[in-house]
C-alpha positions in Angstrom: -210.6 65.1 23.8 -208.9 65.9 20.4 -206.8 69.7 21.5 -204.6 70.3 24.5 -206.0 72.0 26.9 -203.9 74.9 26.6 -205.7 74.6 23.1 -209.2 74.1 24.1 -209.1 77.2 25.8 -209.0 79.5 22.6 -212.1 78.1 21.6 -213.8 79.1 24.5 -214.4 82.7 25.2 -211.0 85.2 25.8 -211.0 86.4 29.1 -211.0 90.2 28.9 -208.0 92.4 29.0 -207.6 95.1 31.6 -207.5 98.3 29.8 -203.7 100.0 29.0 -203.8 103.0 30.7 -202.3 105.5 28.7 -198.6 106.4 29.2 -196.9 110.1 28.7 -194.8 108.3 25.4 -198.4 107.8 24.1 -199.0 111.4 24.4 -195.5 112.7 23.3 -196.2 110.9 20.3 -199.5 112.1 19.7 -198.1 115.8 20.1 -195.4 115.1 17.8 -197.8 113.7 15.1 -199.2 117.1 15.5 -196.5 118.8 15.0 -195.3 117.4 12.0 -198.1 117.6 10.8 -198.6 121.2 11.1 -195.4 122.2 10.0 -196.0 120.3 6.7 -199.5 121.7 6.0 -197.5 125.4 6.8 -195.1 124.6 4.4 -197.3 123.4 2.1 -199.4 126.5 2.4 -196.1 128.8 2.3 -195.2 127.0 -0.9 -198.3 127.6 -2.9 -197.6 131.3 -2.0 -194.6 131.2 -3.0 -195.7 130.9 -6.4 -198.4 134.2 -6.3 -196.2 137.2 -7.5 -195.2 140.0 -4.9 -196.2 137.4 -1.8 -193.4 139.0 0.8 -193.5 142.7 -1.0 -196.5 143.3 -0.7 -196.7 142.7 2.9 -193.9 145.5 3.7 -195.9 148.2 4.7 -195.1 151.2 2.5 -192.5 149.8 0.5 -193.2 149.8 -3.4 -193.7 146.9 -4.7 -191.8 147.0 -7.9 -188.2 148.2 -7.6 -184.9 149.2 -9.8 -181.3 148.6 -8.2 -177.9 148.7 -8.6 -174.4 149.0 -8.2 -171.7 150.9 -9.3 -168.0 150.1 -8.6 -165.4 148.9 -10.1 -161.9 146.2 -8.8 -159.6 149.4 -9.0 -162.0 152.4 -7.6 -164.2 150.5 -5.4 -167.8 151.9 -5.0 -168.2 155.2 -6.8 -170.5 157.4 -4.3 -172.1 160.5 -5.7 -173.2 159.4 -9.7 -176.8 160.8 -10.6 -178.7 158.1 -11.8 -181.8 159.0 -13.4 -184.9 156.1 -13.8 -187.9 157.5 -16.7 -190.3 155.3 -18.7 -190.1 154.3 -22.4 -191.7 157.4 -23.3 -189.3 159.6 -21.8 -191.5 160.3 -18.8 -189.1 160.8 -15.7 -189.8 158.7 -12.5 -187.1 159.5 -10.0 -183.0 160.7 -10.1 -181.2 159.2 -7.2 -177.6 159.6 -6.3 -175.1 156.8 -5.4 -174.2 156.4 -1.6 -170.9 155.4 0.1 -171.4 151.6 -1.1 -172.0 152.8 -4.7 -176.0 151.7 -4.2 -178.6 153.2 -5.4 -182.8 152.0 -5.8 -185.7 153.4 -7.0 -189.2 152.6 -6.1 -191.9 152.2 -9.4 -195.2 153.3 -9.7 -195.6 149.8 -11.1 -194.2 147.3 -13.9 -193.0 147.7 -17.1 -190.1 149.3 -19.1 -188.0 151.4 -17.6 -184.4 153.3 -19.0 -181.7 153.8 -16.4 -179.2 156.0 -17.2 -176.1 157.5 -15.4 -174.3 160.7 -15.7 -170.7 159.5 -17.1 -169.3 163.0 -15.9 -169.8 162.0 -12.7 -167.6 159.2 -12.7 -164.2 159.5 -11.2 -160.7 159.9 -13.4 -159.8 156.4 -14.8 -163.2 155.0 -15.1 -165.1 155.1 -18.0 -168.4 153.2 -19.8 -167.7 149.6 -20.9 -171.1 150.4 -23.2 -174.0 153.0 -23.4 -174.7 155.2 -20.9 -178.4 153.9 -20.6 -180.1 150.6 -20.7 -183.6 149.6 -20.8 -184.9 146.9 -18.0 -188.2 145.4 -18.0 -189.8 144.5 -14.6 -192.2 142.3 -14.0 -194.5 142.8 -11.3 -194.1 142.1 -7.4 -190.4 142.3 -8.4 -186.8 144.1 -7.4 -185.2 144.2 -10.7 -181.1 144.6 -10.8 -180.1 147.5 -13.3 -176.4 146.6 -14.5 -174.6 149.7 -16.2 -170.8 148.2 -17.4 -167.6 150.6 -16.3 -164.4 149.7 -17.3 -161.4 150.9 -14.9 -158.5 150.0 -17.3 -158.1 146.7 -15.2 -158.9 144.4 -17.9 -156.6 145.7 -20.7 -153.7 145.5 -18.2 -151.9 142.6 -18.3 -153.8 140.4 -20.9 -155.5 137.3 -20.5 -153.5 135.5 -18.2 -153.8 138.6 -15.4 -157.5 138.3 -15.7 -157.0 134.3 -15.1 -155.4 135.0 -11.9 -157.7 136.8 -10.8 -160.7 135.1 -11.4 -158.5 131.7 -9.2 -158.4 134.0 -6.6 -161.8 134.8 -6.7 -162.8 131.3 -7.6 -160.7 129.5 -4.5 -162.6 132.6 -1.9 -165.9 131.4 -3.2 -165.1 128.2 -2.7 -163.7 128.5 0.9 -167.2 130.0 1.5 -168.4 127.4 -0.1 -166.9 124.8 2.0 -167.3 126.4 5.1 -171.1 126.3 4.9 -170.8 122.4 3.1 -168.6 121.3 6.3 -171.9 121.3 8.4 -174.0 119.8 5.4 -171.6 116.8 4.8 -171.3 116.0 8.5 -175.0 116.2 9.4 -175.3 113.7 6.2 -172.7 111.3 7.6 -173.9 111.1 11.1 -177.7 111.3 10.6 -177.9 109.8 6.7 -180.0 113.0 6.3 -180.0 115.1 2.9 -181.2 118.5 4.7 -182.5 120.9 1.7 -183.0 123.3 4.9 -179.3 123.6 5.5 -179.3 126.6 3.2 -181.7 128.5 5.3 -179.4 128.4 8.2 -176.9 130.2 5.7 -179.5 133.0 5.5 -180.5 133.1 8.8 -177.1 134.1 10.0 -176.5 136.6 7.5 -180.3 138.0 8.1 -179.1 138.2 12.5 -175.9 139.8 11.5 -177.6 142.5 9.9 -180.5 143.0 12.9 -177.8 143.2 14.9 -175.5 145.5 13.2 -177.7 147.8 11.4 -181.0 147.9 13.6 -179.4 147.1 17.1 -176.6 149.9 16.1 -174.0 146.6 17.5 -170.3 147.1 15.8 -170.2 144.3 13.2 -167.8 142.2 14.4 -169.8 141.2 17.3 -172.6 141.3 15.3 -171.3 138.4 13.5 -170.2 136.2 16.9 -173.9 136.9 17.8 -175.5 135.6 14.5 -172.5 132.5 14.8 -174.6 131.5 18.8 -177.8 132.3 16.9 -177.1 129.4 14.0 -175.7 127.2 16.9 -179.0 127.6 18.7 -181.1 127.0 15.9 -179.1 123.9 14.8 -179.7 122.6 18.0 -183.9 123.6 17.7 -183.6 121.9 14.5 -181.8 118.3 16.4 -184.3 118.5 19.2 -187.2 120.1 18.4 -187.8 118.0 14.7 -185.1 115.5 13.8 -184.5 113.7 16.9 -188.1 112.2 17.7 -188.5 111.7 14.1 -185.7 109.3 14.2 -187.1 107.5 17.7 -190.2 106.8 15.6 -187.9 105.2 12.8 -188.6 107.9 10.5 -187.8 106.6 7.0 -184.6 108.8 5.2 -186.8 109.5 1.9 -189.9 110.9 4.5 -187.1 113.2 6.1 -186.7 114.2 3.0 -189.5 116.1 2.5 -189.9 117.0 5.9 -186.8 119.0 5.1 -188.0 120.4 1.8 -190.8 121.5 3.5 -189.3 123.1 6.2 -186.6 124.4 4.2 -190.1 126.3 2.5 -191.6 127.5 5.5 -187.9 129.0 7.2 -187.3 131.1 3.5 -190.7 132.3 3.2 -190.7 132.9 7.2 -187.3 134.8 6.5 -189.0 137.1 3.7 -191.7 137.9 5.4 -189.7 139.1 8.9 -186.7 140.6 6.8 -188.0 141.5 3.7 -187.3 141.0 -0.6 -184.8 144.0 -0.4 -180.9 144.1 -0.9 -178.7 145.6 2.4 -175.4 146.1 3.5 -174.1 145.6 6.5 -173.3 149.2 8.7 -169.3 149.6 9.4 -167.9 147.3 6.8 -168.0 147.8 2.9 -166.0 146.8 -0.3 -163.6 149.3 0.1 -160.7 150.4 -2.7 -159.4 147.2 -4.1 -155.6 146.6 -3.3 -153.0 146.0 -6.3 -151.1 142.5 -5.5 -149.4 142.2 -8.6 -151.6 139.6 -10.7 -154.6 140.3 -8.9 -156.4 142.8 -6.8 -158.4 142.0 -3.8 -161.1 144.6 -1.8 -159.9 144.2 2.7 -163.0 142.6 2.7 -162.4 139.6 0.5 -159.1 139.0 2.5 -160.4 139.2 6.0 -162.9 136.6 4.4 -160.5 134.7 2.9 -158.8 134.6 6.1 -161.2 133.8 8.2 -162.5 131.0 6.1 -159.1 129.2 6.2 -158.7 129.5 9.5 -162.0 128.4 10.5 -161.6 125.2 8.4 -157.9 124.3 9.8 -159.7 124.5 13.4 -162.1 122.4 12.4 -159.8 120.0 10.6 -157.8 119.6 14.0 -161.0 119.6 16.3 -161.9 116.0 13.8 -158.7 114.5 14.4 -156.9 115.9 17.5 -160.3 116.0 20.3 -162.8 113.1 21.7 -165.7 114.9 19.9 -164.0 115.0 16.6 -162.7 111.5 17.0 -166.6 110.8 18.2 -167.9 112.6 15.2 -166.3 110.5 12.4 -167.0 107.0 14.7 -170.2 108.1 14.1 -170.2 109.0 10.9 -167.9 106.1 10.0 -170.7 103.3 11.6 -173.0 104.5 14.1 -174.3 101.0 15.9 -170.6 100.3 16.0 -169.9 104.0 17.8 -172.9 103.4 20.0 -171.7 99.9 21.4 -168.4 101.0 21.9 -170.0 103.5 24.6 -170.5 106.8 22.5 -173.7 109.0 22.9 -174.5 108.8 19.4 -177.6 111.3 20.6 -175.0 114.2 22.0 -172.9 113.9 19.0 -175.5 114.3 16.4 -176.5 117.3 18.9 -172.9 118.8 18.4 -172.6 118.3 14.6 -176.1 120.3 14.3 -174.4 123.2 16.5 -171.8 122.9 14.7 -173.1 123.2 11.3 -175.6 125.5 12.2 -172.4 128.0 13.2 -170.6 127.4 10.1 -173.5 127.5 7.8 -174.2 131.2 9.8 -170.5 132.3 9.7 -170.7 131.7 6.1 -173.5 133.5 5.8 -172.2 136.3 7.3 -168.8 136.8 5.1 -171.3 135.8 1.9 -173.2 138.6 3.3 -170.3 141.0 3.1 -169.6 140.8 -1.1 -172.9 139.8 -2.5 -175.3 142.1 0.3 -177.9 140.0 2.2 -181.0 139.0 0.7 -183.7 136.6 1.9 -182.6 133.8 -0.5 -178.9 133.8 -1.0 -178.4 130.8 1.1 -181.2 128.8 -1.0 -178.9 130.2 -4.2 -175.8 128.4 -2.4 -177.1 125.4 -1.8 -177.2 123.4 -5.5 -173.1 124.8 -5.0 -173.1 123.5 -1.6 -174.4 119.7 -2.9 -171.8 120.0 -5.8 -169.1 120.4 -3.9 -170.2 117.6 -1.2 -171.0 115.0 -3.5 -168.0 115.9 -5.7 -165.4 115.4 -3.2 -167.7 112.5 -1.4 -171.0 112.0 0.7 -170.2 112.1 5.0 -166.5 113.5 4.4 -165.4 116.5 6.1 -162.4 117.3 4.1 -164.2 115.6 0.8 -167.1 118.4 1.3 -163.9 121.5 1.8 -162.1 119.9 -1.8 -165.2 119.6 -3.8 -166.2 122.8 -2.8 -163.0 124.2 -3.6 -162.7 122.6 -7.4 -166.9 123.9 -8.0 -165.8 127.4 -6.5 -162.7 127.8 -8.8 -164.2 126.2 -11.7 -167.5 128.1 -11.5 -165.4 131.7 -11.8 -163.0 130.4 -13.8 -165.3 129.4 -16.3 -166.6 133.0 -17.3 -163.8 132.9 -19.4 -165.6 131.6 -21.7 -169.5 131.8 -20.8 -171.1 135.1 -19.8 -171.3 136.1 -16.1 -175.1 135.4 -15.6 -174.8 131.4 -16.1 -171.3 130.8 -14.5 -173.2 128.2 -11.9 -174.4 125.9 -14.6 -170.9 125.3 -15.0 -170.3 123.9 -11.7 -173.0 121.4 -11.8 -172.3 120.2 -15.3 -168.6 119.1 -13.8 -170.4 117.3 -11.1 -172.4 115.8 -13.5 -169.1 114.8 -15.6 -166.9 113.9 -12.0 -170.2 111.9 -11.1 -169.8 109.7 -14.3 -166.0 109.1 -14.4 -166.3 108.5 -10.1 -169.6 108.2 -8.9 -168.1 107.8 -4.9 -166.5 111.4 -5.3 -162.7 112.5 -4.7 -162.5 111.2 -1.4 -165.0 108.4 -1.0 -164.9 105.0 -1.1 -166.6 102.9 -3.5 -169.1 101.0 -2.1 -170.3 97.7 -4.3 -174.2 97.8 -4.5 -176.1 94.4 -5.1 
């Protein structure tokens, strides 16, 4: 006999195997397969609609589909209420006169697309403000759209003071964007440094507490600041769906950081088109709270709103600066982030932090929201708009950093307003991405990351 006859047995016929009965892990997995599944073929489906012109408008029952808009105000007079403006067709034909409200709004609904002349009655403008141009312009808008009608006013601001007033002023401007920024790229950069996950989602959450803010304040008739502590529990909660309900099992089944990915593209697809179709493609304001008459500081002028903002948002970021470094979940969060597997056998949950960091961002992505909510109106994409800004400003001060994310978003905020100086208005946020692009090159790690050798 040639084989051992632990050997000889495999030639011989296998006894059979008892069958594996079928644990509840086995089922949780098949469910979650499911799942993700399902929410990939939704946001597949949602992004092919995306694409098919008028998709959200024209499921708002009785709401036009195509639509003029605008604003009229001005740093010095605030929003000028009562100005007849007056929408006709290329031929003269009238469609519609509208007055301005309180906020200096106004919107017209068209019988459809095309050319349209908007034009303003100049005598109605208050003393001191006057046409930066013609009193009329002619917009073209394409179909399924809400077009933005821009008629330039000129309050005498701009001529006062020369060029290096108007500097000032747009560093003020640039370093309260950028506190907006950072407060909503806090979350982003943390989620990043504890999970490795690039979430293209995060922006959603942005718009989400804006979107709740306004439910609450405008339909719900709740005063605004409590409105806003609401929508803050309501991107806490949702941060926390996001950890358990998606991102947490897909890690347990080893979940590969590219394949999150585009689970997150997709589900940042299937949130924005979800938003649109609850909330709408229109522009609102929140009830209680508006620009307001700006405030003369000397070099610059400033609205109440864009100081309570400016206020809040440095606040908020000195708390969270000393919850980091001063508490056992801060000190647990950048363990984490630092080296998880280290964290974890050195007897941290690495499960309940990465649960706190997703409340947490999901608050200060819907705080953000919320203030962003108060100068540019909400609208069912403004956090998607953010987030190429909010990736500047974390990769420019460094991937996983806290404070790297708050001064990266501080240099792309005051650099993006700064640098309509020189281009025009409409394409200030190329200019933010082409310094990343030019930081990126000189240090790739950032302004407060460490270089890591690769190879």
């Amino acid at each position: 006999m040639t084989h051992a006859p632990g050997r000889a047995r495999r030639h011989g016929r296998r006894p059979e195997r008892a069958p594996r009965a079928s644990t509840g892990r086995d089922c949780s997995d098949a469910r979650l397969r499911y799942l993700v599944r399902v929410l990939l073929v939704a946001a597949f489906g949602l992004g092919l609609a995306a694409v098919v012109p008028g998709f959200a408008q024209a499921t708002d029952e009785g709401a036009a589909t195509e639509q003029l808009a605008g604003t009229l105000q001005t740093s010095r007079s605030g929003p000028i209420e009562g100005v007849e403006v007056t929408v006709t067709t290329v031929d003269g034909e009238e469609v519609d006169t509208v007055e301005t409200d309180e906020q200096g709004r106004w919107e017209v609904d068209l019988p459809g697309p095309g050319d349209y002349v908007v034009s303003i009655d100049a005598d109605d403008l208050p003393e001191g403000v006057v046409l930066a141009g013609e009193d009329s312009r002619t917009v073209t808008v394409e179909e399924g759209r809400r077009q933005a009608a821009i008629i330039g006013l000129n309050d005498g601001s701009r001529e006062s003071g020369g060029g290096t007033v108007r500097a000032v002023q747009l560093l003020v401007d640039g370093i309260r964007f950028g506190l907006l920024i950072a407060m909503c790229a806090v979350g982003l950069s943390l989620i990043f440094g504890t999970t490795g996950l690039t979430n293209f989602a995060h922006g959603e959450l942005v718009t989400i507490g804006a979107v709740a803010a306004w439910f609450i304040n405008v339909e719900g008739g709740v005063p605004f600041v409590l409105s806003a502590l609401i929508a803050m529990l309501v991107g806490a909660a949702v941060g926390a769906l996001n950890e358990l309900g998606l991102w947490r099992p897909l890690r347990r089944r080893g979940t590969g950081l590219i394949a999150a990915l585009v689970v997150s593209i997709g589900l940042s697809l299937l949130l924005r088109y979800l938003i649109q179709l609850v909330y709408g493609g229109r522009s609102n304001a929140y009830e209680g709270v508006g620009g307001g008459r700006a405030v003369d500081y000397g070099l610059f002028r400033m609205t109440g709103a864009d100081l309570a903002s400016v206020v809040i948002s440095i606040v908020v970021l000195v708390l969270v600066a000393l919850m980091l470094q001063r508490t056992k979940i801060g000190k647990a969060m950048r363990a984490v982030s630092d080296n998880r597997d280290l964290a974890a056998s050195s007897g941290i949950d690495v499960n309940r932090v990465i649960l706190v960091v997703w409340m947490m961002g999901g608050t200060l992505a819907a705080l953000g929201g919320v203030l962003l909510g108060l100068s540019d109106q909400v609208q069912w994409d403004m956090g998607f708009r953010l987030l190429l800004l909010m990736f500047a400003g974390v990769t420019l001060g460094g991937l996983g950093t806290a404070y790297g994310a708050l001064i990266g978003s501080l240099v792309v905020g005051v650099f993006v307003q700064m640098s309509t100086l020189v281009v025009p208005n409409d394409v200030k946020y190329v200019g933010g991405l082409l310094l990343l692009i030019v930081i990126l090159v000189i240090r790739p790690q950032g302004i407060l990351g460490s270089r890591v050798r690769v190879g």
